[in-house]
N, C-alpha and C positions, 0 to 999 in steps of 0.2 A: 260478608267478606268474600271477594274473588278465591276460588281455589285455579290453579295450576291444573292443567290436562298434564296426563303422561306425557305426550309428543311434546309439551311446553320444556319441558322441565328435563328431559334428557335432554333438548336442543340446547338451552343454555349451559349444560353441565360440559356439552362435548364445546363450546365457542371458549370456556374457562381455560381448558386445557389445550387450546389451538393458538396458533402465533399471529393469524390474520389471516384465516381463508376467506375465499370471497363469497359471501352471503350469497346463500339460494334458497327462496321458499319452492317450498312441496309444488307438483303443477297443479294442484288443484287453485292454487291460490296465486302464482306467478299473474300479475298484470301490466303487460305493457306499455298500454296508456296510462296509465298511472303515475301522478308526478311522484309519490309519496316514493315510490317501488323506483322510477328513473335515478332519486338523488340516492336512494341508497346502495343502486348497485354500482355510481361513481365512487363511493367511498371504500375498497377494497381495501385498505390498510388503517383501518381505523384499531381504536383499541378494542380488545377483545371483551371488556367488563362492557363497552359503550354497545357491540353488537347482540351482546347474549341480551341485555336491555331492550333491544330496537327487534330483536328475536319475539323475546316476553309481550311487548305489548303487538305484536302482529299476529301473533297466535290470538290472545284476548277478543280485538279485532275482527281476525277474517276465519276463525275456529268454525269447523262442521260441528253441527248442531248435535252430533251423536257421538264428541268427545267426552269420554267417560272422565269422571271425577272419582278420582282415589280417594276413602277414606282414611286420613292420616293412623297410623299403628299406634294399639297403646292403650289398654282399659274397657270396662265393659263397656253396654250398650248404655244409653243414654236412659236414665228410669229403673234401671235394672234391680233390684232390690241385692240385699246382699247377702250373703251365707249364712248361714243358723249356725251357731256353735252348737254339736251333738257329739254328746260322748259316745264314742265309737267303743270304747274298750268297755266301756259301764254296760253299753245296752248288750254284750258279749257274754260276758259275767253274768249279768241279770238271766240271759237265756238259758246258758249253761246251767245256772243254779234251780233254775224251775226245771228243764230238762233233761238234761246230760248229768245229773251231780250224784250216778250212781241209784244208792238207797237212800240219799242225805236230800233229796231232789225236790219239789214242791211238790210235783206234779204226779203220780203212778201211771204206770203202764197203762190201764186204760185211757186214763186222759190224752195220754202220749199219741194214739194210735186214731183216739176221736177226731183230734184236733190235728194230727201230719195226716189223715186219710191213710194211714199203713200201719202196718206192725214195726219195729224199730229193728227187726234183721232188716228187713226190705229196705227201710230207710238207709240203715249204716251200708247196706251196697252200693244205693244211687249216689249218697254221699260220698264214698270212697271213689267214687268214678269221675265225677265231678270236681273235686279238691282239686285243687291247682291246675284246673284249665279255665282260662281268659280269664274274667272279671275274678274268678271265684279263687284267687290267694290272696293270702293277710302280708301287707306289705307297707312300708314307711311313708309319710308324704314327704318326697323329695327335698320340699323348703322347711317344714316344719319340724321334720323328725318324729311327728307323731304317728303312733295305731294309726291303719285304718279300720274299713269295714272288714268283720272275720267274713270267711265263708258260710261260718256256720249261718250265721244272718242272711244273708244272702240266699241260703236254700231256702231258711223258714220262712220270707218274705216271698218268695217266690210259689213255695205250697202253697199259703195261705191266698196268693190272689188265685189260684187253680182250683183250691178244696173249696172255697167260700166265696168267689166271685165278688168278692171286695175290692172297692175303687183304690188305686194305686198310690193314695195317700194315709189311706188309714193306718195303714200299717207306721205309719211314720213313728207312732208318741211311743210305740213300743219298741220298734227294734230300732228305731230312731235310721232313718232311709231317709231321703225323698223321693215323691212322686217317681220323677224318670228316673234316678236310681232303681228302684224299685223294679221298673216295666224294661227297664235293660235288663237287669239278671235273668227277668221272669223269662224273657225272650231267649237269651241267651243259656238258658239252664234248659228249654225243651231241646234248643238245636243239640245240646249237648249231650242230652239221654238218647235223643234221637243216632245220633253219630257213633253212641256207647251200645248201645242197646238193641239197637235198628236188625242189624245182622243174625241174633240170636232170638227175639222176640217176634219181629212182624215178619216173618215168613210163614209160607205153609207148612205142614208135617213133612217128614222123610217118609219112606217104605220101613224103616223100623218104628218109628213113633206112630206109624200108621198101624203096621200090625199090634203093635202094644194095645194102643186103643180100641181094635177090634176083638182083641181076647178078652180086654175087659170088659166090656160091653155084650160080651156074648155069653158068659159068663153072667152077670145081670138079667138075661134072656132077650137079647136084641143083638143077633148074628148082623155082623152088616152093619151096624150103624155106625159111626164116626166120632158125630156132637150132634149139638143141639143148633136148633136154627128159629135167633125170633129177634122180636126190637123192644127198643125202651124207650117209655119219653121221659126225658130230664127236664124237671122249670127250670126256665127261662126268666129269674125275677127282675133283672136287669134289663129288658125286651127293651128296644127301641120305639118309640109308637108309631114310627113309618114302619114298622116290622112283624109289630101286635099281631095283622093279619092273616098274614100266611102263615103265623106259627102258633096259633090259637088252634087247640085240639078241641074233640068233642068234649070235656068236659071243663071251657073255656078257659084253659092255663095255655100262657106260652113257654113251648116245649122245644124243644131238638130234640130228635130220634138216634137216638145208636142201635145200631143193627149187626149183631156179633155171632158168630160161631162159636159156641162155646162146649170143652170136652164135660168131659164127667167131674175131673180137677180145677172146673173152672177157668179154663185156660183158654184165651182167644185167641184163636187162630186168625180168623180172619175179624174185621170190623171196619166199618164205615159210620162216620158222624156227621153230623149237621145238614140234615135232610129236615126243611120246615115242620113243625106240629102238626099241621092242618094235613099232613098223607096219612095215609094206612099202612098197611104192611106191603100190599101191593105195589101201592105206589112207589115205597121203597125199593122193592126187588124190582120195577121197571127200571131204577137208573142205580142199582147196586153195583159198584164195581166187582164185587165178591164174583157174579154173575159172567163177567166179561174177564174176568180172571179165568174161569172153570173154562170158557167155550176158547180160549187162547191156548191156553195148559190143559189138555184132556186129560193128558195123565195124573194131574192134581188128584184125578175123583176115579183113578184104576187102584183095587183094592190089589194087595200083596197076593193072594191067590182066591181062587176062585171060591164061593161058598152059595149052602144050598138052604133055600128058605122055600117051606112049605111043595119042596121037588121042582122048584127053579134053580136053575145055575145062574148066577150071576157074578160079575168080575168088576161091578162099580162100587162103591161104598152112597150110603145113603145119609140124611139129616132128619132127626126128629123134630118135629114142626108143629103149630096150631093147624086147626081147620082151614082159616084164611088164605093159606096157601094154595097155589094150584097144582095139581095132581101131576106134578110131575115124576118122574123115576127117582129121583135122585131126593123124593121127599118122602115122609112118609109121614100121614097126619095120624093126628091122635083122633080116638073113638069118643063120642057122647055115650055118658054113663049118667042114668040118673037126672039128665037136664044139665050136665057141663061135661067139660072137654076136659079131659084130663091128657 
């Protein structure tokens, strides 16, 4: 069946509503020799239903070849399969009752902590932050009147493709999601820790959190020191096999490297991920941003005052380190005792 171009189809709409103006095609199409185009520009007072017609089939006719075709409004795609009935308030309840339902709960606090990767304070902050911004409020469907998805779902689906690196349907039979459902919140839950959290977390220390750390640390017997300075490899069980490669470590797992600063509290100051398996530590600290951070911000690595180690004065703060490293100021490796490093 013929579809109508745009240019068709507003031309006749405007000939409907005119009294008899005199036909004129576009120039790209105007022909002079043309008998067809001569008898019709004698007819100047014709009926307006006869011109938007003799309009219609001259577009058909003499149409540029990259007159776009509207697809008519109105219904999904063509094959499209159709919505899953999922109880949105059941799969709610369900969580709640395993999690949330107090001491009445399925689940105990260890389980809680195995399975969100947290403690449940930690939890109930990022949750509390999160609650009612974008996707993540519980809200009515407009046509239907019903639940929808809670938040609470929403986070837990979202942990779970973070903690456990499971494909963006699994989650469905449980908290009952789909697929993109799923990869939207997950998406939209980091921007949003990101945006909450950003300010307070991924920074470096102050000159007071800085001297805190250096009292306690000194106190420990390591004047001077800050945190700790090393990497991690995480599998990678999901690797792609164009990816295998370069992220295959020595002991043939595919890994990412996190490479953290970390205090005596466990607390990251600084960190950098997804540097392939196949580097060392080395090769991490050659394209560490931590590294081009310190040589921007020198004052990042000026201690609050001065302190004296083995009758040096010195006014930098330094990182405890493996061997691996290189002998720089700002490191300080650990000793072989015994045939390892401690």
């Amino acid at each position: 069946m013929l579809r109508l171009s745009q240019r068709a189809a507003r031309r006749a709409a405007l000939c409907r509503h005119s009294a008899g103006p005199t036909h004129r095609s576009p120039p790209s199409l105007r022909r002079s020799d043309s008998p067809w185009h001569a008898d019709r520009r004698l007819s100047s007072k014709m009926d307006p239903l006869a011109v938007a017609s003799d309009l219609v089939l001259e577009d058909l006719l003499f149409s540029d070849a990259d007159d776009t075709i509207v697809r008519p409004w109105g219904g999904s795609p063509k094959g499209r399969r159709p919505n899953k009935k999922r109880d949105f308030v059941g799969a709610y309840h369900r969580l709640h009752r395993m999690y949330f339902d107090a001491d009445a709960s399925t689940y105990d606090e260890k389980d809680f902590e195995r399975r969100y990767r947290m403690p449940r304070d930690v939890f109930n902050v990022i949750y509390g932050a999160v609650e009612g911004e974008g996707r993540f409020v519980w809200k009515r469907n407009p046509v239907t009147k019903e639940m929808q998805i809670h938040p609470l779902n929403r986070v837990t689906a979202a942990l779970r493709i973070l903690g456990y690196g499971t494909p963006g349907d699994k989650e469905d039979e449980f908290i009952e999601m789909g697929e993109s459902t799923i990869l939207d919140a997950t998406k939209e839950f980091c921007q949003i820790v990101v945006d909450k959290f950003a300010d307070e977390y991924l920074r470096p220390p102050t000159m007071e959190e800085k001297a805190r750390l250096l009292k306690l640390n000194k106190a420990r017997g390591f004047p001077g020191m800050l945190a700790s300075w090393d990497t991690s490899h995480f599998e990678w069980k999901n690797c792609p096999i164009i990816y295998q490669g370069q992220h295959r470590n020595r002991k043939g797992q595919t890994t990412l490297v996190l490479e953290t600063v970390v205090d005596y509290d466990l607390r990251c100051w600084w960190a950098f991920f997804g540097t392939p398996g196949s580097c060392n530590d080395i090769n991490v600290l050659d394209r560490s941003p931590t590294v081009a951070d310190f040589l921007r911000n020198e004052d990042t690595l000026k201690a609050p005052k001065p302190y004296s180690i083995n009758g040096t004065i010195r006014d930098w703060v330094y990182f405890n380190t493996d061997s691996i490293y290189p002998s720089w100021s700002i490191f300080a490796q650990s000793y072989p005792y015994g045939g390892r490093n401690y």
